[in-house]
N, C-alpha and C positions, 0 to 999 in steps of 0.2 A: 443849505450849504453856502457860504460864503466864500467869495471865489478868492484863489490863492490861502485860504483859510485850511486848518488843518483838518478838516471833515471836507475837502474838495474831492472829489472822484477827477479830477482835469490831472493830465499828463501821465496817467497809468498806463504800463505796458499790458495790453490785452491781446488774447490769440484765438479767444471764446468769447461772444455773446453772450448776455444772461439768458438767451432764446435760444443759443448751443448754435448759433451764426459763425465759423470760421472767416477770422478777419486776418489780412496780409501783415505782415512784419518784414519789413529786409534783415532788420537784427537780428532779432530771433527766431523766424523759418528755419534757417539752419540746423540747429539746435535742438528740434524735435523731429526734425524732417527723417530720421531711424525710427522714431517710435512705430507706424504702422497703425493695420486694425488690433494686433493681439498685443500692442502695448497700452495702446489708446485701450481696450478692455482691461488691461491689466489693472490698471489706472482706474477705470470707473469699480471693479471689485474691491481694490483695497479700499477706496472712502468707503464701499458701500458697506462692507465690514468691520472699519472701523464705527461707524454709524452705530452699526447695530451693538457692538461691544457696548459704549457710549450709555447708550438706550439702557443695556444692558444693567449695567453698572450704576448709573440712576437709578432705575428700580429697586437694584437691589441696598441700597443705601435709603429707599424709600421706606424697605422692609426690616431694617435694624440689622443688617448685612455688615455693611460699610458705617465708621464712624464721622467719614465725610467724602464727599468725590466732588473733582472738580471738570466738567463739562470741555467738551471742544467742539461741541454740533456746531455747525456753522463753518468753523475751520476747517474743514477734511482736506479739501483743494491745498492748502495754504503748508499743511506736512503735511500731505502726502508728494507733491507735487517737487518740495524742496529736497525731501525725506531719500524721494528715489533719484535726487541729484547726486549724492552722496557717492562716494568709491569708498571700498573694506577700509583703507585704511583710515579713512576721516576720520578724527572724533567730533562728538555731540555734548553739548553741554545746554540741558534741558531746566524750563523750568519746574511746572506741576503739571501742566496742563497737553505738553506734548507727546500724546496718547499715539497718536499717528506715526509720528515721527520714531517712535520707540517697535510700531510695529514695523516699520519697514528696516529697522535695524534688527529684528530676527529677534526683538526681546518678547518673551510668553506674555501675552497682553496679561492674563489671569495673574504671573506675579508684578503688574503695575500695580494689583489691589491688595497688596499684601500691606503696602505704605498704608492707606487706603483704610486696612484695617486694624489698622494700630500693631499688624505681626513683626514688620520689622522696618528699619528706613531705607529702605530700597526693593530687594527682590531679583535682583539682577547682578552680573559679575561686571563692571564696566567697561575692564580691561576685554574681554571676551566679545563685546559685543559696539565696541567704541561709541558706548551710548553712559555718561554718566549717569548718577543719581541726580533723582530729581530735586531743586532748589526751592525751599519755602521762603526763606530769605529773599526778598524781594531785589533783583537786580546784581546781586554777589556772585551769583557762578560766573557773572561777564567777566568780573578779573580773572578767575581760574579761565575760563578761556582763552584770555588773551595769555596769560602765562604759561600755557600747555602751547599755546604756538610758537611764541618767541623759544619752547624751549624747542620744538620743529626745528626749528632756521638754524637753533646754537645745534642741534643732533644732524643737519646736513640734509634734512628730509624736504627741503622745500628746493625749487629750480633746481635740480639736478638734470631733468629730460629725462628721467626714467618713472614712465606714468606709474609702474606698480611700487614706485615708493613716494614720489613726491605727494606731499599729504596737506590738508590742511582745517579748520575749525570752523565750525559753526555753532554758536548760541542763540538760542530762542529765550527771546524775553516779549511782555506787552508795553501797552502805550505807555501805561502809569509808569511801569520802570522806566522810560528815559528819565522823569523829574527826578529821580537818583542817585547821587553821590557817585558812587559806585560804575552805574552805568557810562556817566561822562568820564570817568577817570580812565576804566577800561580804554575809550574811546581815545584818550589821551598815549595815552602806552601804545597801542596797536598802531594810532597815527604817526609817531615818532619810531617806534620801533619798524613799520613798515611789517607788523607780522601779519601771517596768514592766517587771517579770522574772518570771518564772515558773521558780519550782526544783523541777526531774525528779526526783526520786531514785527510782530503779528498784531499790529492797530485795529483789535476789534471794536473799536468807540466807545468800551468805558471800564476805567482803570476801576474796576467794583461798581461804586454808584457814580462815578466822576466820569464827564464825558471827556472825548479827546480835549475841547474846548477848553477846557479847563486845567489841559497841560500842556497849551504851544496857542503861537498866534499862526502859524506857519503849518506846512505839512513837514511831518516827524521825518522825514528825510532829509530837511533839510538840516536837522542838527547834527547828520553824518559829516553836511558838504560843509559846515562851520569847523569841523576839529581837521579837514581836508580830504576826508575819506571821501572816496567815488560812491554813489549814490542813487538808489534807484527805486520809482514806488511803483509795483504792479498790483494787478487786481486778482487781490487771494483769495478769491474767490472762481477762479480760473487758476485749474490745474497745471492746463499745457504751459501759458504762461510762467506761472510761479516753479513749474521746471526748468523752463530755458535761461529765466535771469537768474536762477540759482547757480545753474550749469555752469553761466558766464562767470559769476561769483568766486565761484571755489576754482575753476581753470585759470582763472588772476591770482588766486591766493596760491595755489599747487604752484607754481611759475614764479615765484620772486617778486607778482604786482604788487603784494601788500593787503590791505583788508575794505571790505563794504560794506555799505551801511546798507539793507534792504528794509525798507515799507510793504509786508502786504497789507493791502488794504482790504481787512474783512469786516465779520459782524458775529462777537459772540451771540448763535441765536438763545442758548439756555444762560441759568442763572450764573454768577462769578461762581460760586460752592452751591451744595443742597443748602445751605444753610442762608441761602442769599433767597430776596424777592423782588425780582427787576421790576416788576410792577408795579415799584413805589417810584422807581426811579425814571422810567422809558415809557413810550407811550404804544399801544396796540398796531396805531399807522405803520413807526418807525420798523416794528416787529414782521409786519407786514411788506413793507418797502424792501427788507431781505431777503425775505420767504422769496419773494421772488426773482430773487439773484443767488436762489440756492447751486453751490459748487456738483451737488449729484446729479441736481435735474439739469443743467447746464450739460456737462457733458452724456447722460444719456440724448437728450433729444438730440446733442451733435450726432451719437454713433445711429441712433434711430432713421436720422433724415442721409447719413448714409448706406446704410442700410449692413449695419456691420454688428445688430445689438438682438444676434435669435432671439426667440420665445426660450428655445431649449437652454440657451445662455443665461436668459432670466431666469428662467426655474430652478435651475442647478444652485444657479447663486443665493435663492433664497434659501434651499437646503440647507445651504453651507452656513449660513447665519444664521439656522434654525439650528443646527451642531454646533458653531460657535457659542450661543448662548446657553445651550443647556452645558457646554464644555466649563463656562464661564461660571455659571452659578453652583453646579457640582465643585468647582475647585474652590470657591471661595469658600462655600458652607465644612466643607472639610479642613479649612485652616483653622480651625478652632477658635476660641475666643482668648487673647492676651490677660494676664493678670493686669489691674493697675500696676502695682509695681515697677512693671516689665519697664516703665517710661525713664525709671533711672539706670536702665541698663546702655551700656556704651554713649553713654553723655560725652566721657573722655576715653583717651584710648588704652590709658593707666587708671588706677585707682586714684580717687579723688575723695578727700575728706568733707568738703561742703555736700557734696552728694551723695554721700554714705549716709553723713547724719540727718539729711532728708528724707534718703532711703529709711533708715529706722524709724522717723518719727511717723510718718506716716502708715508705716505697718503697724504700729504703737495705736497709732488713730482709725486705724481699720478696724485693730481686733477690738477697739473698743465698744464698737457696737455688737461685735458678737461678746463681748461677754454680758453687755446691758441685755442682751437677747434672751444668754443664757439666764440671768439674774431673774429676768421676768418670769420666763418660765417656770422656774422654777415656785416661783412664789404662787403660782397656780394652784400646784400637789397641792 
């Protein structure tokens, strides 16, 4: 790590140990200081069932399930943590990958996999659940973000003092998206406009094969504090943590302060997609040098060494993950399987002639193999 470099761990807000060591804060103490043992557990079941979904869902994209899934093992702390900072009224503008963050907004993990498997682009109502769809488009939901809040501030919903409306925005995007057009513009609009947005960036160390290295000389917060936004890098890989500067985050934005940049600083431990093999890219150590600053084991040994984590707690909970997944794989295998086809359906939100006449040719190009099929057979008789 080179110091002041954007792979530095120096100046991180931490509230956990990767040894699950509870460290003092004046800032943030406050701010978790309600959670308690049955939040502090609350907190360690959802990563842990996010986890297992994860697992889940991997395999089954291992098994011709899924046409592709993309991994958050490593992140759980980083949404979950931010996830349950949120109030009903927030919205969420997600990329692919915020699996976490989608469950603690109440969306059916099982239809995140409907995207997943080609059923349809989404799976969820977003209005319903102030969780959008998820963004393939690398760095483009940050404008809708910033757009949906400035239109907060024009609707009256932001500083008013009344907690059950003032409201405000959070987008999750990775390291790769800041090099983005998109992303710095958002950054640009939010800054001048002073909207209430709150920018995720979940810096797992590598935008695909690219390390952060390779997209900042600096840590990626500091490109919040260049466009003038407040700015702050925690270790997301600590839960309590990446709740309280959340917390801090959106009570600035709810309130008329305007918008932040946030860094967690984690570690995708699995690959970018199934379709990805970090083992060409990262090395075993690196792989290893996280495992041990895993976000579950982290806070279980905290609740452990206070002695707030039963036996009867763990067994329950593995139950529940052992129902979560068979809930998981029954709901997917019952989605059926999409035609080809299906991919020219709602391209636009009207009928469109360039994608009719693709639609046809390709059905054109379909049946051609079953007639060559039938042709052959025939020539059998």
């Amino acid at each position: 790590m080179v110091p002041n470099g954007p792979q530095t761990d120096d100046g991180l807000v931490q509230l956990l140990t990767p040894t699950g060591q509870r460290t003092a804060h004046p800032d943030y103490d406050p701010r978790i200081a309600h959670l308690g043992a049955d939040g502090l557990r609350a907190l360690y079941r959802d990563m842990v069932l996010v986890r297992r979904f994860d697992n889940e869902a991997t395999s089954l994209q291992r098994q011709g399930e899924l046409a592709l899934y993309a991994q958050c093992l490593g992140q759980e702390a980083a949404q979950i943590g931010s996830g349950r900072a949120l109030a009903p009224q927030d919205q969420v503008f997600p990329s692919y990958r915020e699996h976490g963050v989608a469950y603690t907004r109440g969306v059916d993990l099982a239809d995140v996999l409907r995207l997943f498997r080609g059923i349809d682009h989404g799976g969820w109502d977003p209005t319903a659940y102030g969780f959008h769809l998820y963004t393939l488009v690398i760095g483009s939901h940050t404008l809708h973000a910033t757009g949906y809040a400035m239109g907060l501030q024009r609707d009256g919903a932001v500083g008013t003092g009344d907690p059950a409306r003032d409201s405000a925005v959070v987008t999750y995007f990775g390291d790769g998206s800041t090099s983005q057009g998109d992303v710095n513009e958002a950054l640009v609009f939010a800054a001048v406009n002073n909207a209430p947005v709150v920018f995720f960036c979940q810096n797992n160390q590598w935008a695909i094969s690219e390390p952060t290295s390779r997209q900042s000389r600096v840590p990626l917060a500091d490109r919040g504090l260049g466009f003038g936004i407040p700015s702050v890098r925690v270790d997301g890989n600590d839960v309590l943590a990446t709740y309280a500067v959340t917390a801090e985050a959106l009570e600035r934005a709810r309130s008329g302060g305007g918008p932040t940049f946030i860094e967690a600083f984690t570690f995708r431990m699995g690959a970018h997609t199934t379709s990805d093999d970090p083992s060409r890219y990262r090395s075993a150590a690196e792989e290893e040098y996280w495992r041990q600053r895993d976000p579950i084991d982290r806070l279980r040994l905290y609740l452990e060494d206070c002695g707030e984590l039963p036996q009867d707690y763990v067994d329950a909970l593995a139950a529940e993950g052992d129902a979560l997944g068979e809930r998981i794989r029954t709901a997917v295998r019952a989605m059926g399987r999409p035609s080809a086809a299906s991919m020219f359906e709602h391209v636009y939100a009207t009928p469109h002639s360039v994608v009719e006449s693709e639609r046809q040719w390709f059905e054109s190009y379909e049946a051609s193999f079953l007639d060559a099929g039938q042709s052959r057979e025939g020539s059998h008789r």
